[in-house]
N, C-alpha and C positions, 0 to 999 in steps of 0.2 A: 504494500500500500504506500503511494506517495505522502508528503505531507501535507497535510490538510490540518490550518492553523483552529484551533476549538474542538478540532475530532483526534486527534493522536501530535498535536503538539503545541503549546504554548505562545509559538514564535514561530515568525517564516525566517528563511534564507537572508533576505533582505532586511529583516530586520532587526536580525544579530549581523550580518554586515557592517550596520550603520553604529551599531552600539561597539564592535569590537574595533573599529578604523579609531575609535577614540581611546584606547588600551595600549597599552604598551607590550611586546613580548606573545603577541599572536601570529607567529611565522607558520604554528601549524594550523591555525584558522585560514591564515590569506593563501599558504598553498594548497589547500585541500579545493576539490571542484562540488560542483554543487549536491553531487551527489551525495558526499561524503558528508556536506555540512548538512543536508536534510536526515540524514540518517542519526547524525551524532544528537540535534534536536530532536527527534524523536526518543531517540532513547534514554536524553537529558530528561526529558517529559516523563518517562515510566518510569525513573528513578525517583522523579522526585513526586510522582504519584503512588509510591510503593511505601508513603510516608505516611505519619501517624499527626493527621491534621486538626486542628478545631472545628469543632460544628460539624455538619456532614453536607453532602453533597444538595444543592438546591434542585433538583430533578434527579428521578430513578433512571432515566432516557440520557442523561448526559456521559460522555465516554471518557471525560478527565474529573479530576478529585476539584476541581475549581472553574465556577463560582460554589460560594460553600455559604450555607445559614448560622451566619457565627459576626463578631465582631472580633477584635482584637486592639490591643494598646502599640500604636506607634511609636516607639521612642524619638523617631526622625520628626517629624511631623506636633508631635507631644499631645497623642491626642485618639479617640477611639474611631477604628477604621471598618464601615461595614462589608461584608462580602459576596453577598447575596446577586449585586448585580457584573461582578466582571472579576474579572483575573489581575489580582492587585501587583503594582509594579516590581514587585521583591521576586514573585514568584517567575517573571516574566526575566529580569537579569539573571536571577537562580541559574534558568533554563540555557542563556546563553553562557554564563561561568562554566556548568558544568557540560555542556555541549563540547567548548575549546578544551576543556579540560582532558576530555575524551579523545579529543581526537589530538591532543598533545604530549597523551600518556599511552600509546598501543598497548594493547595486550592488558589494558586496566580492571575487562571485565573477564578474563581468563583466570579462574580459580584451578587451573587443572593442575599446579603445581605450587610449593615455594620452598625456597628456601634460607634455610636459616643461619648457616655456617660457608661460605668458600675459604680455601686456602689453595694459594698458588708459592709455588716456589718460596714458602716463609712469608709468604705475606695472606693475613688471613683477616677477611672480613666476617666479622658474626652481628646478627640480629638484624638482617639488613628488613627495615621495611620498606614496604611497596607503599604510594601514595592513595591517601582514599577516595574513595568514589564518588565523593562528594567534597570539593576542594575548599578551605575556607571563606573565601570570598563567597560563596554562593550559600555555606553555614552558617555566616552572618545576617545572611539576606532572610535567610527564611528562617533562623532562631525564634522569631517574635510570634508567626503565624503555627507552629508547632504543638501537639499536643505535651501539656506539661514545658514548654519550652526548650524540648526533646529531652527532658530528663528522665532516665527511667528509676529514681530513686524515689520514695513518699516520705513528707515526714507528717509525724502524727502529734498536735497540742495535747497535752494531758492534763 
């Protein structure tokens, strides 16, 4: 399926183009063809709809996690933001952060191996991580819209 912006992606081609030409350090955005950048959007989209959101979905007919029946607190803005009518701008950069991100880090959604130790000739790296799949800039953007502000710990007043 192509992309198709409100059915399987957040953003078109053109306009994460227009948002990354103002970025610094997207050489693997500007070389990838459009194919690639429709793809990596898409799949930017079902990550970030594989998320644990406020409110729930404003139609059972809709095929992404937003617009959603919830409000939330702005910290940018300082101030309570409704959700009901459109795809608020956090999640829409989100989409483009992690999109470049994707197609900046090959191999990022390949779980088929890792590892934890090399050593070559006396030189040995241990604990090497991999970068996660959701890249900070775009964890800031959507921390605020999050359910629990993606914390999975509770505390309890006694």
């Amino acid at each position: 399926m192509a992309l198709e912006k409100g059915i399987n992606s957040y953003a078109t081609v053109e306009e994460a183009d227009a948002y990354l030409q103002e970025r610094l350090d997207v050489a693997a955005w500007d070389n990838a063809d459009s194919d690639q950048k429709s793809k990596a959007l898409v799949t930017a989209t079902a990550i970030l709809d594989g998320l644990d959101w406020i409110g729930v979905a404003v139609s059972e007919d809709q095929t992404l996690a937003f617009p959603r029946t919830a409000t939330y607190y702005d910290p940018l803005v300082g101030n309570y933001v409704d959700l009901t009518t459109s795809v608020p701008l956090r999640i829409v950069k989100a989409t483009y952060e992690i999109a470049y991100h994707l197609l900046n880090n090959d191999g990022l959604l390949d779980d088929t191996g890792s590892v934890r130790t090399i050593s070559v000739s006396g030189v040995v790296l241990d604990t090497i991580v991999k970068p996660n799949k959701i890249p900070n800039t775009a964890s800031n953007l959507i921390r605020p819209l999050l359910l629990n502000r993606g914390s999975y710990s509770w505390w309890r007043a006694n």
